[in-house]
C-alpha positions in Angstrom: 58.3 11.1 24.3 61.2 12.6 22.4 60.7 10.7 19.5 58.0 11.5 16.8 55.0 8.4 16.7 53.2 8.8 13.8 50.5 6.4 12.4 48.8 6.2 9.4 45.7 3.9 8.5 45.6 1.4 5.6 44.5 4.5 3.4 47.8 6.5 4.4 45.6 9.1 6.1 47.2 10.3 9.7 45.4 8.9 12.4 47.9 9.2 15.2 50.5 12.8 15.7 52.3 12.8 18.8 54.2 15.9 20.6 57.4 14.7 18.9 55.9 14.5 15.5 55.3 18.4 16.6 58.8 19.1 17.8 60.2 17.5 14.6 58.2 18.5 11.7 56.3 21.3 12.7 52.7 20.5 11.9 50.3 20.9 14.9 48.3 17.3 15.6 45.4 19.2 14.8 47.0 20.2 11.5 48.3 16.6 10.7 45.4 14.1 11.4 43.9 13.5 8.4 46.9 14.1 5.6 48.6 11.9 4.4 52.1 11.2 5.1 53.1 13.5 2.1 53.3 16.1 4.5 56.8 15.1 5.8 58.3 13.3 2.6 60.1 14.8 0.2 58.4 15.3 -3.5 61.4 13.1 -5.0 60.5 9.9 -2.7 56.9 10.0 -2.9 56.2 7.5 -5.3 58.5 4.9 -4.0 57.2 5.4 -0.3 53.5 4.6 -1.9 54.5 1.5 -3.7 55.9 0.4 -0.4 53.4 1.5 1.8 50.2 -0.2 -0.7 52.4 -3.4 -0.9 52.7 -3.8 2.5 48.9 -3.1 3.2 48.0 -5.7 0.7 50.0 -8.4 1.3 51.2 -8.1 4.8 54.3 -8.3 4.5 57.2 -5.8 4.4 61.2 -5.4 4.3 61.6 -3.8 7.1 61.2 -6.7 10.1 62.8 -7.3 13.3 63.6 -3.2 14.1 65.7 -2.6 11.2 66.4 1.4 11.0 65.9 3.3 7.8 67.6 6.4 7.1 65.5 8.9 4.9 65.5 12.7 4.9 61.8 14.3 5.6 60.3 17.7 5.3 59.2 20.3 7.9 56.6 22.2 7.3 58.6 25.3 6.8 59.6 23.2 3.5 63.5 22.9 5.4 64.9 18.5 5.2 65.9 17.2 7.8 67.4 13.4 8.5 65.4 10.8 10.0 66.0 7.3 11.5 62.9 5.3 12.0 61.8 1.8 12.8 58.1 0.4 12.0 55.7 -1.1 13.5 52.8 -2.8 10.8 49.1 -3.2 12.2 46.5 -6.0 11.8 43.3 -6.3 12.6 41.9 -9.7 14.3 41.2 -11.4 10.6 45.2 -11.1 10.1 44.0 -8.1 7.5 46.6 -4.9 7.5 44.8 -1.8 9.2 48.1 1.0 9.1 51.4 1.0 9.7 53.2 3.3 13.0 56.8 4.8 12.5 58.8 5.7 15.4 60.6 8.5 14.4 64.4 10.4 15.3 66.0 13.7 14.2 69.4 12.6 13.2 70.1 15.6 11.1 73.0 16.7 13.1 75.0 13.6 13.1 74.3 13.1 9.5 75.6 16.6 8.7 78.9 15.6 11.2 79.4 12.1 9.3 79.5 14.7 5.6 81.4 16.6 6.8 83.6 14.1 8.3 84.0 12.6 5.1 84.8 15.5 3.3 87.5 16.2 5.4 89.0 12.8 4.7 88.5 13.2 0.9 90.0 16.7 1.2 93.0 15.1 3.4 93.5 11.9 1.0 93.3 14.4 -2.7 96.7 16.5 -0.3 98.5 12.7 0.3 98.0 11.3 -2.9 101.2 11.6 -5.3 100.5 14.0 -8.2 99.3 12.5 -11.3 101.0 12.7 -14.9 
């Protein structure tokens, strides 16, 4: 599979590393199983990705339902960002209890450089149109 699959238990440790979640970020599955998912995400976004991640293992519940896509960046392990899309997919156990949480995981870091640079070209174009000021 293309994509990256990674899952992480109710602890945030990395339980499963697929060949995608190679490709994309670098780490070997070997390398990866038993971090924690601050391997791939940036310093700056740490804290907020914990809050979310312990909410949704206590209650259950999360804001991201019915396939909704997030957009983040991620790190490599060469310490280079990249842009990722990602859906998840939350885990219970029998007694309804959370047990981890599964991201499927894209490298859209090419279209998200071609969308900047898209709109930097229309900035730059509408600054030329627009009537000089004073």
């Amino acid at each position: 599979m293309p994509d990256a699959i990674v899952h992480a238990g109710e602890s945030g440790l990395i339980q499963v590393w697929n060949a995608g979640a190679v490709r994309m970020f670098g780490f070997t599955e070997a390398e990866a199983l038993g971090q924690t998912l601050d391997i791939i995400i940036p310093v700056n976004l740490r804290d907020r990705h914990w809050q979310g991640f312990h909410e949704t293992m206590r209650t259950g519940q999360t804001r991201y339902r019915d396939g909704q896509i997030l957009a983040v960046p991620a790190i490599r392990k060469d310490g280079t960002r990249l842009s990722v899309e990602f859906t998840i997919v939350p885990f219970a156990g029998h007694d309804g209890r959370m047990t981890g949480i599964a991201a499927i995981m894209r490298d859209v870091s090419a279209r998200f450089e071609e969308v900047r640079s898209l709109r930097r070209q229309v900035a730059e174009l509408s600054a030329l149109q627009s009537p000089p000021k004073g």
